[in-house]
N, C-alpha and C positions, 0 to 999 in steps of 0.2 A: 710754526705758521698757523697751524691748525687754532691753538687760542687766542692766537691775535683775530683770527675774522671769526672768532665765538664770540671775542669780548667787541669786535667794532659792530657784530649784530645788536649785543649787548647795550652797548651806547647808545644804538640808533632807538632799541628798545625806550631806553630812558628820556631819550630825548622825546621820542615820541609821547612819553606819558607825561614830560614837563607842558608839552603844549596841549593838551588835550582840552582844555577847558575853552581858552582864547582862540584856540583855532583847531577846530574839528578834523578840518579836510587835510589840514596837516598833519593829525593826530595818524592819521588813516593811512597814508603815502606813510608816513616814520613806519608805520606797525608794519604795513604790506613791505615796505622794504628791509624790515629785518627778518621779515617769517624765507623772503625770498634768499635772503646772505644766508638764511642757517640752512635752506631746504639745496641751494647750489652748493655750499659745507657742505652737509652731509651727503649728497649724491658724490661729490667728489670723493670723500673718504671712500664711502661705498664703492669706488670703481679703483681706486689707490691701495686704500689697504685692506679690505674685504672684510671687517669689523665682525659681518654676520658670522660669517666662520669661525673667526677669534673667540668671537661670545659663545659658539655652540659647543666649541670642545675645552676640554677642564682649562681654566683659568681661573684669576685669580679676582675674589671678593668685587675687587673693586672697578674693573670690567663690566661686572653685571650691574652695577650699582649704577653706572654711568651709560648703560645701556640703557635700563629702564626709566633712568630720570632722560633720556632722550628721546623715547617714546616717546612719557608723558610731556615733556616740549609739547612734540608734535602735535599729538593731537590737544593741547592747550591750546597752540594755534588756532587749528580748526575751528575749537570750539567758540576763541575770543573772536574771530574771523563771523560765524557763525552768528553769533551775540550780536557784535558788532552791524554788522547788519541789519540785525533787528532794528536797534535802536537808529539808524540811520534812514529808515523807512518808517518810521514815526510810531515806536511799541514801546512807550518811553517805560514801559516794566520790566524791560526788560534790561534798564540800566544799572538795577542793585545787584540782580544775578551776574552782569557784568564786571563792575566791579569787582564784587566778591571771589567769582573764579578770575579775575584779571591780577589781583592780590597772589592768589595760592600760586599762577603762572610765572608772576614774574622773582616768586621766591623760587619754585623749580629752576626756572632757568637759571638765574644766579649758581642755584646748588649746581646744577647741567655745565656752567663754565668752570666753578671749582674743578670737577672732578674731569674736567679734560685735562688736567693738569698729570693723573693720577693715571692715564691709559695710557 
């Protein structure tokens, strides 16, 4: 279950990024509603399977690998959220930095749904 609502965050992700040009406010509702599917994801695992615990005591490789690429998710989020923002209140410079970390984010994430496969 758990990478099925990684990969339908995932989608929403994409889909969100297919409209972003022709339709902004939609861009925006796709994004927020995927940061919201991965952030109720993860608090559920968090209260199901105690992840933090799993990570802090010896385990294996790939665990930690898939812990910190969910980190950085997160705070991608933040940051595209953040961004996002900007450029939605009229800082149009702050559209390449945008982009740019919105690229390195959405290759994270991908890597972030592979390795749910692997915990």
């Amino acid at each position: 279950m758990i990478p099925l609502v990684s990969g339908l965050a995932l989608l929403v992700l994409l889909i969100g990024l297919a409209v972003r040009r022709e339709h902004p406010d939609v861009h925006i509702a796709f994004m927020l509603t995927a940061f919201g599917l991965d952030l109720a994801l993860l608090g559920w695992i968090e209260v199901t399977r105690h992840p933090m615990a799993r990570a802090l005591a010896p385990t294996a490789p790939s665990v930690w690998l898939h812990a910190a690429l969910s980190l950085a998710v997160v705070t991608g989020y933040l940051t595209m959220i953040g961004l996002g923002q900007r450029l939605w209140n009229g800082r149009p410079l702050s559209r390449s930095v945008h982009r740019h970390i919105g690229t390195l984010f959405l290759a994270l994430r991908c890597v972030d749904w592979v390795t749910t496969f692997w915990v």
